[in-house]
N, C-alpha and C positions, 0 to 999 in steps of 0.2 A: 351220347346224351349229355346237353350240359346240365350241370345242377349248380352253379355258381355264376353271378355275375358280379364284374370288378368295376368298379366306378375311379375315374378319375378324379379330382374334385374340381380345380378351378377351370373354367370356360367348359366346364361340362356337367356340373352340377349348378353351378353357380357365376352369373355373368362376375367374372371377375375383373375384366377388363374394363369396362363398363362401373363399374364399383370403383376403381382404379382412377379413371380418367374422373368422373365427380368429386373424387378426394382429393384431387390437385390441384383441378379449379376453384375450389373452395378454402385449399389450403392459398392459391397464389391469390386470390382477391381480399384475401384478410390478409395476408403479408403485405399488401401494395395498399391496403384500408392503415395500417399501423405505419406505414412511412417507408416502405420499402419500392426504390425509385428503381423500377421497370418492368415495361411491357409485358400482357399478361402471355401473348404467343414465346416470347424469347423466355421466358418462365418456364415454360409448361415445356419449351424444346429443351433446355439445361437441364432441370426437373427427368426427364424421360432417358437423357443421355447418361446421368447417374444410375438410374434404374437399369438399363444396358449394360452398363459396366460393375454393378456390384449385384444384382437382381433384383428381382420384385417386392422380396419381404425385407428389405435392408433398410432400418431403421433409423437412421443418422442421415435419412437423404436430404432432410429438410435443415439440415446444423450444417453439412456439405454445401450445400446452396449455396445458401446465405452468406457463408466465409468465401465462397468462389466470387461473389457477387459484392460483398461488403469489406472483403478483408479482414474481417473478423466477425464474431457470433456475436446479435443482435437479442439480447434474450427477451425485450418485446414483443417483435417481430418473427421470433421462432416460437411463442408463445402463441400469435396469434392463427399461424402456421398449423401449429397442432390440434389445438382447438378447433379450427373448421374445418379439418382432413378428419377427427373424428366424429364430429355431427353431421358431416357428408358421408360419411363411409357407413354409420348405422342405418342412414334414411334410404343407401340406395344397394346396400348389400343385400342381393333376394337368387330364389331358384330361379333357375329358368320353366319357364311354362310347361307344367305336365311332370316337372319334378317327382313332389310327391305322389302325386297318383302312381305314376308308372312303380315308384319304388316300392307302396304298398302291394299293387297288385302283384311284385316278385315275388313280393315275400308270400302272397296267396297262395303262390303259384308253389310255392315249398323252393325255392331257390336261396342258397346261400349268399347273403351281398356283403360286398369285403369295399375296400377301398386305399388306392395307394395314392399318397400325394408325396411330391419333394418340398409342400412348406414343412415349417417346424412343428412339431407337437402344439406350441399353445398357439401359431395362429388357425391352424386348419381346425382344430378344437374350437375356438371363439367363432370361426367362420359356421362349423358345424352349429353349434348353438343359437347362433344370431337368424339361421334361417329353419331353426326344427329339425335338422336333421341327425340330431346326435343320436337318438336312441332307433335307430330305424338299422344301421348297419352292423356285423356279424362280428367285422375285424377292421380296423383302421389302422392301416400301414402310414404312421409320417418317414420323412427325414431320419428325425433325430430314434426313430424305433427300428433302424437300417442304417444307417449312417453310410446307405449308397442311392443315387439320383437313377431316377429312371434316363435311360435303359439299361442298367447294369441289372444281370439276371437276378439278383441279390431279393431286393425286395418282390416280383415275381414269384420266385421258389417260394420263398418263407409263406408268402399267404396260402400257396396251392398246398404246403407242409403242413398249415395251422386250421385247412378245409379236410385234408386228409383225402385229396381228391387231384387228378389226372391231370395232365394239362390243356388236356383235350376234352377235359368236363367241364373248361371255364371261358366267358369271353370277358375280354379287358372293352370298357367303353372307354373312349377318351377325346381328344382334340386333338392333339401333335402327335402327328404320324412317326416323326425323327426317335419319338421316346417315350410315350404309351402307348403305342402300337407296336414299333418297331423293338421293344422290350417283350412285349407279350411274344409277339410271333417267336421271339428267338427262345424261349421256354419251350414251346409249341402250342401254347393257347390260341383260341381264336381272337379275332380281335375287330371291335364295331367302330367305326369312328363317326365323332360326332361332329358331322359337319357344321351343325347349326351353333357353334362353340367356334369357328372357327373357317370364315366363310371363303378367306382368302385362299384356302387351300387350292393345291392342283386335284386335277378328277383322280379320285384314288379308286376307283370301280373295280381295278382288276387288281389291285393290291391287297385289297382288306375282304374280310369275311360279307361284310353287311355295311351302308354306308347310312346312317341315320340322319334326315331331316328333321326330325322330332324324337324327343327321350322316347317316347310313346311306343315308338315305331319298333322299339328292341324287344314287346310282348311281342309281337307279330310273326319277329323274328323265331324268337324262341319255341315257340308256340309251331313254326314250321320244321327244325328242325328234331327237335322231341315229337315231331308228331302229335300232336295234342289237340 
């Protein structure tokens, strides 16, 4: 029976990528509005190639930039930078559809909801916040409360330790097969992937427990296997 479900956060609770790509066109069109001389595609390919190589939540990508492109830090120009990556980033950071419904009705349902992510404490924290989701979850696993990245068992364990529950009474929802799936399974949880987070995927049908088109879709599940 499971009595636990684990949420991943970004591209499955919340379009991240998405929220992502609006914060960079908005930070390169006020970079290139303040005097910064180049094309908004060759921006946004440099831009993305730093995210690549340092991640996602890496902070200094817009100082990086600039000095790749200028030769030195532009503090106009990185001012203008900041400023519209964060008035794009509050306007278009949201759930995905069915979000909160499906998470209320778990919690109806008497299910424990946890959540592991690899951002740091305060952005997964502000990202929780910015879209209502803070007070809805049981336990929130970041990074910096593990100081190990999915898929090392590490964060897995501790939550199933802090449910006081089986591994096989929890499914991990997530997006990346390579490292919230392929971390659950190796604990022995079940594990849902959410395709609709992540559409490039290959057919995982026979690899994962459940393959979800919609958050929605994981009452249905549960619901079939609890028998209810």
């Amino acid at each position: 029976m499971i009595k636990a479900v684990i949420f991943d956060l970004d591209n499955t609770l919340i379009d991240f990528m998405y929220m992502k790509n609006q914060a960079v066109d908005a930070a390169i069109n006020g970079m290139i509005e303040s005097g910064l001389n180049i094309s908004q595609v060759v921006a946004k390919e440099e831009i993305f190639k730093i995210y690549e190589k340092e991640g996602y939540e890496y902070q200094e990508v817009l100082n990086e930039f600039i000095v790749s492109i200028n030769k030195e830090i532009n503090y106009k120009i990185l001012a203008a930078g900041i400023v519209s990556y964060r008035r794009a980033k509050e306007k278009s950071l949201m759930p995905y559809t069915h979000v909160t419904e499906t998470l209320i009705e778990l919690s109806k349902m008497g299910m424990k909801l946890g959540l592991i992510t690899d951002a740091p404490s305060r952005e997964a924290w502000t990202r929780l916040y910015s879209v209502g989701l803070h007070h809805i979850f049981d336990k929130v696993l970041t990074y910096d409360d593990t100081k190990a990245y999915k898929p090392s068992k590490i964060p897995f364990n501790k939550i199933l330790e802090y449910f006081n529950i089986k591994a096989e009474s929890a499914v991990m929802v997530g997006d990346w097969p390579e490292r919230d799936l392929a971390g659950a399974k190796s604990v022995g949880m079940r594990a849902a992937f959410a395709k609709y987070g992540n559409l490039d995927a290959e057919n995982l049908s026979g690899q994962v427990d459940v393959v979800l088109e919609d958050i929605s879709e994981i009452v249905g599940y549960l619901k079939k296997v609890n028998s209810l």
